[in-house]
C-alpha atoms as a printed R data frame, in Angstrom:
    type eleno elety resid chain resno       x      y       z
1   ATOM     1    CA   UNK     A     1  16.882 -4.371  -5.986
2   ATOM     2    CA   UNK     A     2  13.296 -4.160  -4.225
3   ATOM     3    CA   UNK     A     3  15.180 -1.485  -1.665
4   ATOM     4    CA   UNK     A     4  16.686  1.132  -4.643
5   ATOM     5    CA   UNK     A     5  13.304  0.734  -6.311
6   ATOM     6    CA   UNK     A     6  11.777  1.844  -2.315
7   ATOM     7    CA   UNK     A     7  14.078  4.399  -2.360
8   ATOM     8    CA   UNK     A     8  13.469  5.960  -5.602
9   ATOM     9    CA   UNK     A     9   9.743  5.584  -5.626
10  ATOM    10    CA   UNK     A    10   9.360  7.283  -1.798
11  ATOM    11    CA   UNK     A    11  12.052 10.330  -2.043
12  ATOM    12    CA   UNK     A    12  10.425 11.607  -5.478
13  ATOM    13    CA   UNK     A    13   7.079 11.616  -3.184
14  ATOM    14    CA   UNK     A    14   8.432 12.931  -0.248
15  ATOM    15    CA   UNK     A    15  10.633 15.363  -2.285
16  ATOM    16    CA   UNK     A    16   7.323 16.509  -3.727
17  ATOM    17    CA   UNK     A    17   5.646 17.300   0.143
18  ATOM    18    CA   UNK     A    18   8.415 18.941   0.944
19  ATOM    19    CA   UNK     A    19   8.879 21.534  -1.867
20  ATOM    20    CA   UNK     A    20   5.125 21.960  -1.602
21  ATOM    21    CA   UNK     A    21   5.277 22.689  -5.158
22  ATOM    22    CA   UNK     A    22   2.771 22.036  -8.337
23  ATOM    23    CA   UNK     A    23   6.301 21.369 -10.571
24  ATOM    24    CA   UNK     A    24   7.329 18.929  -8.167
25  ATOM    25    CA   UNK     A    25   4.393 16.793  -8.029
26  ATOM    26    CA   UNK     A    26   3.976 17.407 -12.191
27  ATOM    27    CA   UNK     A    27   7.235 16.157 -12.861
28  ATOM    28    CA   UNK     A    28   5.918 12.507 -11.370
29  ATOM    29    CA   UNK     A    29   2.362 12.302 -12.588
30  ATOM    30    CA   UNK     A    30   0.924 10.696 -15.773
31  ATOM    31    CA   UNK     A    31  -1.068 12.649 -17.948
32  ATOM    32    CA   UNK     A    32  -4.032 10.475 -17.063
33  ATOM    33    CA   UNK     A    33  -3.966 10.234 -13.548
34  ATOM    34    CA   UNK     A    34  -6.328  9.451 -11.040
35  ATOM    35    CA   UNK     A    35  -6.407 10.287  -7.235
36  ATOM    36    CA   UNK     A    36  -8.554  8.379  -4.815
37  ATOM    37    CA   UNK     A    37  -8.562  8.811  -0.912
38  ATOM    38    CA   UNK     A    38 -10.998  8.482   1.954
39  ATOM    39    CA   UNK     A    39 -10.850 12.523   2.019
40  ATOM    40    CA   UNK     A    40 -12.337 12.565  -1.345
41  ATOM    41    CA   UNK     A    41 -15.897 12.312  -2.331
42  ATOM    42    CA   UNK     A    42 -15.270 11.239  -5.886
43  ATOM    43    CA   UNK     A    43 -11.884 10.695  -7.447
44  ATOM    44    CA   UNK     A    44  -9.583 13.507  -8.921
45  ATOM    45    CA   UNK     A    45  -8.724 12.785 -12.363
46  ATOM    46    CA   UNK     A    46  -5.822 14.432 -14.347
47  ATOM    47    CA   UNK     A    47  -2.276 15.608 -14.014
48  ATOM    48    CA   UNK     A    48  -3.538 19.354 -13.595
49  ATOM    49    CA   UNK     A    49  -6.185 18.673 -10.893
50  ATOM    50    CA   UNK     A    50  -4.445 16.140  -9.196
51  ATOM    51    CA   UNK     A    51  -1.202 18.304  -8.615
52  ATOM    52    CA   UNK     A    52  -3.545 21.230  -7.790
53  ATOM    53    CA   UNK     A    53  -5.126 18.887  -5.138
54  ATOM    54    CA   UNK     A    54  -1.691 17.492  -3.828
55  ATOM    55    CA   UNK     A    55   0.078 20.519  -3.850
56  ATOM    56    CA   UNK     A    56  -3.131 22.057  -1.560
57  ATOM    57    CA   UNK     A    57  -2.675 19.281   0.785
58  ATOM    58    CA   UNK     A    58   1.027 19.763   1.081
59  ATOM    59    CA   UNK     A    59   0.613 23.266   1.836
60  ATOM    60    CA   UNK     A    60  -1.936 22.259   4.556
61  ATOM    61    CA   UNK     A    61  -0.135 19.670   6.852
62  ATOM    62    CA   UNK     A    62   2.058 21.248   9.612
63  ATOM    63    CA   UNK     A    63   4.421 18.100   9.584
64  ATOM    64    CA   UNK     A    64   4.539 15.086   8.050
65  ATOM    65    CA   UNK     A    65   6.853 12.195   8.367
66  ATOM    66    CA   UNK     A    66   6.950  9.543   6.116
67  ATOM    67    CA   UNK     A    67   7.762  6.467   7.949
68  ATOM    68    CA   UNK     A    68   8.195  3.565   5.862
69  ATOM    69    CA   UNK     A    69   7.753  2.668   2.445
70  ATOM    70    CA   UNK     A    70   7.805 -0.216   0.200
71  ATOM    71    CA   UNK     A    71   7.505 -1.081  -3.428
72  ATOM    72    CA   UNK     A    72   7.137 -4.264  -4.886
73  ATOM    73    CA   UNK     A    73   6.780 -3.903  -8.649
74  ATOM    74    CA   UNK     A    74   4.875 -1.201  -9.817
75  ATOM    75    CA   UNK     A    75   3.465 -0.494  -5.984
76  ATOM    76    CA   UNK     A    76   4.586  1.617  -3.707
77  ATOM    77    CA   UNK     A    77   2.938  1.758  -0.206
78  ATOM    78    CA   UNK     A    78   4.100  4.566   1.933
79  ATOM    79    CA   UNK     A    79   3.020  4.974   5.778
80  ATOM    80    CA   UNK     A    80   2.875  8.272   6.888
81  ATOM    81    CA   UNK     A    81   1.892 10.727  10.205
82  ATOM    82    CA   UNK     A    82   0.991 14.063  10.269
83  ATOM    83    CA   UNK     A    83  -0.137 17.507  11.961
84  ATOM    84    CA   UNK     A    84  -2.605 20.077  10.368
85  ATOM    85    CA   UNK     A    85  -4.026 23.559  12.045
86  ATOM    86    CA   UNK     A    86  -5.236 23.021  15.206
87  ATOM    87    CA   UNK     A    87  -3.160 20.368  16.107
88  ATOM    88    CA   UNK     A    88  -5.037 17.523  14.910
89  ATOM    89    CA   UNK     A    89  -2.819 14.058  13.969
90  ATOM    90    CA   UNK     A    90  -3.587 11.959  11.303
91  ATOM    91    CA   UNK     A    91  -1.766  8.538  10.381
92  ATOM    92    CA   UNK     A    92  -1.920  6.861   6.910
93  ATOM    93    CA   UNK     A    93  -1.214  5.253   4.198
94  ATOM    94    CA   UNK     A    94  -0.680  6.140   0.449
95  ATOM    95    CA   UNK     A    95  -0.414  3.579  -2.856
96  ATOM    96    CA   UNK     A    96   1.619  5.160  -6.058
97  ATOM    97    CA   UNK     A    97   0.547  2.554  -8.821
98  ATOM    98    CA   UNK     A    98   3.380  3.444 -11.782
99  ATOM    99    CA   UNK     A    99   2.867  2.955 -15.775
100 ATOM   100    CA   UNK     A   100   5.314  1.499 -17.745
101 ATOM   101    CA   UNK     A   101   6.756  5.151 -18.476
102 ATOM   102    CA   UNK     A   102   7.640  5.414 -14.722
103 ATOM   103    CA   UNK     A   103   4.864  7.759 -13.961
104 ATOM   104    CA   UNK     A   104   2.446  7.880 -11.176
105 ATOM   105    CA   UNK     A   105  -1.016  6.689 -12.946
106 ATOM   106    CA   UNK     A   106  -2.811  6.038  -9.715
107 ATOM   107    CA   UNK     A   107  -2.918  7.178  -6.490
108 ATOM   108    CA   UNK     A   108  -4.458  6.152  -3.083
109 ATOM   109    CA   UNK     A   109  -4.492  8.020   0.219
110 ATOM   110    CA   UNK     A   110  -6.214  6.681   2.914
111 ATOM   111    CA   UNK     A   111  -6.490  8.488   6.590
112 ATOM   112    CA   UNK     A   112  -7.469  7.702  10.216
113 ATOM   113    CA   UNK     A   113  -9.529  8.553  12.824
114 ATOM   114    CA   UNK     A   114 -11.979  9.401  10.677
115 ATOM   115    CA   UNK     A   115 -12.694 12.298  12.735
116 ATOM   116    CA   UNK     A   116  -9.231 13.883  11.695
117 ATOM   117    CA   UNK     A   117 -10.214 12.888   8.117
118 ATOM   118    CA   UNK     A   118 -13.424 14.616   7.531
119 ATOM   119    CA   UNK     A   119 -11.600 17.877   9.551
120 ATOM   120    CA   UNK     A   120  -8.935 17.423   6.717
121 ATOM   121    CA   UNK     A   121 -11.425 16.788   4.231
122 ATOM   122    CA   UNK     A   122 -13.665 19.869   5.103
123 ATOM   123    CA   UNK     A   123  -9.989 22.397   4.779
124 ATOM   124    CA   UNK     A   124  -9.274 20.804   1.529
125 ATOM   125    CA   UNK     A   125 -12.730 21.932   0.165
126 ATOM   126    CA   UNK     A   126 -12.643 25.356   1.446
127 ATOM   127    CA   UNK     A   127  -9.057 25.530  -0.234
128 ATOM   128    CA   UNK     A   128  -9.560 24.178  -3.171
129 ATOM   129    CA   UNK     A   129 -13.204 25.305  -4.248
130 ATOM   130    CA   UNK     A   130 -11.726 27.988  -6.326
131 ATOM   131    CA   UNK     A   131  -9.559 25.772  -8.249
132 ATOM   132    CA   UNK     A   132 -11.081 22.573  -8.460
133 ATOM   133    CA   UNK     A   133 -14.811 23.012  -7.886
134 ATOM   134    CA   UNK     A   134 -16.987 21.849  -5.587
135 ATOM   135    CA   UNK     A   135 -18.214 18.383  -5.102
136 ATOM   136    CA   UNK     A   136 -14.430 16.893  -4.250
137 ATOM   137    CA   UNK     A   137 -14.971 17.247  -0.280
138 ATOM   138    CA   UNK     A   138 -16.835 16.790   2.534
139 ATOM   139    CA   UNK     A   139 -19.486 19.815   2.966
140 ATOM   140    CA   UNK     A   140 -18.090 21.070  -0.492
């Protein structure tokens, strides 16, 4: 059962990258959520900002490849690589926590080198000023 529950949980994410698309990420999010990640200054709160925030980051990475993910009750942990402008690669991890509804309440995205990071962090702040404000990145 653990494995369907891996499967679910990860292709809705990875579905979700790949459309690069606000709907897409909407469609999993509770109203309440809350995004937390090393790129982040202070956490992103709500479904609006959050999927404004993902959908950015989607839109940013060259390539990513999600590979290998596991859930164990309302968990999921996710391992992932990517590519962004510039050619710089960045490995992680992200945690979906789910609600009892189903919905992703809380997320966690954590990067390395940190180098690769803060470049990440620094492009999410330029693109997302607009939209989300300043004070979310680094040098934002």
């Amino acid at each position: 059962m653990a494995q369907a529950q891996d499967e679910n949980h990860g292709t809705q994410w990875t579905n979700a990258f790949e459309e690069k698309s606000e709907t897409a990420f909407a469609d999993a999010l509770a109203e309440d959520v809350v995004l937390e990640a090393a790129a982040l200054v202070k956490p992103v709160v709500g479904r609006e900002k959050v999927k404004l925030g993902l959908t950015t980051a989607s839109k940013l990475y060259e390539r990513v490849v999600f590979t290998s993910n596991t859930t164990v009750g309302d968990n999921t942990w996710m391992q992932w690589e990517a590519t962004i402008p510039g050619g710089t690669e960045l490995k992680g991890v992200t945690v979906l926590t789910r609600n009892s509804w189903g919905h992703i309440s809380r997320i966690g995205i954590y990067h390395s080198p940190l180098s690769a990071m803060l470049t990440f962090s620094e492009e999410m702040g330029i693109r997302t000023r607009d939209s989300l404000g300043p004070g979310y990145f680094f040098r934002n």
